[in-house]
C-alpha positions in Angstrom: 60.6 106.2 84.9 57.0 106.8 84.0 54.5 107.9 87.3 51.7 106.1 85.5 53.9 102.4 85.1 54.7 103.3 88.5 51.1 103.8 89.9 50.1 100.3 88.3 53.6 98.8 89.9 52.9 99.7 93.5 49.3 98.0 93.3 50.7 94.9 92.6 53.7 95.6 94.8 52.0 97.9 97.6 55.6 97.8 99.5 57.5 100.7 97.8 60.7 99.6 99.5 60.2 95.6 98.2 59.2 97.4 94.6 62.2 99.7 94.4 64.5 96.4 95.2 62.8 94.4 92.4 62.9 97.5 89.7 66.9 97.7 90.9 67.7 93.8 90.6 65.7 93.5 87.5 67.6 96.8 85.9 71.1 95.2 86.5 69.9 92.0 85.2 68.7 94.1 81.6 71.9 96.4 81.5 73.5 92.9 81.8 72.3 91.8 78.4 69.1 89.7 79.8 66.3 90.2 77.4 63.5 91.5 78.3 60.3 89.7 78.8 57.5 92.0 77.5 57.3 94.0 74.4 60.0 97.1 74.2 58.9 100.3 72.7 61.6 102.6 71.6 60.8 104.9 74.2 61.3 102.6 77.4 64.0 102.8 79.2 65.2 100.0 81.6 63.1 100.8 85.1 60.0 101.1 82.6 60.7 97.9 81.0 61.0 96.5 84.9 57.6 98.3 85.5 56.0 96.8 82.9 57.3 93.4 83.7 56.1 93.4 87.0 52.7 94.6 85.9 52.1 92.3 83.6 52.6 89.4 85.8 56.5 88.3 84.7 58.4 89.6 87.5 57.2 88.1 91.0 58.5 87.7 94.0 57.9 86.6 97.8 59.2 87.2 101.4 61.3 84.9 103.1 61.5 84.9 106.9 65.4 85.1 108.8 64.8 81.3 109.7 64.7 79.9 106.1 68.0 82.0 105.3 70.1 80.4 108.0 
């Protein structure tokens, strides 16, 4: 994983728990044959493909509170 895709990850994420979580799911989801949705250099490995997806604006997400889950 690269520190600086990281360091531009965890400003749009601040939550480094919620940004690890989102790196994992995405990862599974790659390793699983989904394509990736920004440009892949031959040196990027899976977590920096997440990074970059996530920096870029692809990968979002949002919190959900107990009561909406039950």
């Amino acid at each position: 994983m690269t520190t600086s895709l990281l360091d531009e990850a965890i400003k749009v994420i601040p939550d480094q728990q919620v940004l690890i979580n989102v790196v994992s799911k995405r990862v599974r989801q790659l390793t699983q044959g989904h394509r990736p949705m920004v440009e892949v250099g031959a040196r990027l490995d899976y977590a920096d493909i997440a990074l970059r997806e996530i920096i870029e604006g692809k990968i979002s997400f949002e919190f959900t509170s107990e009561e909406d889950a039950a």
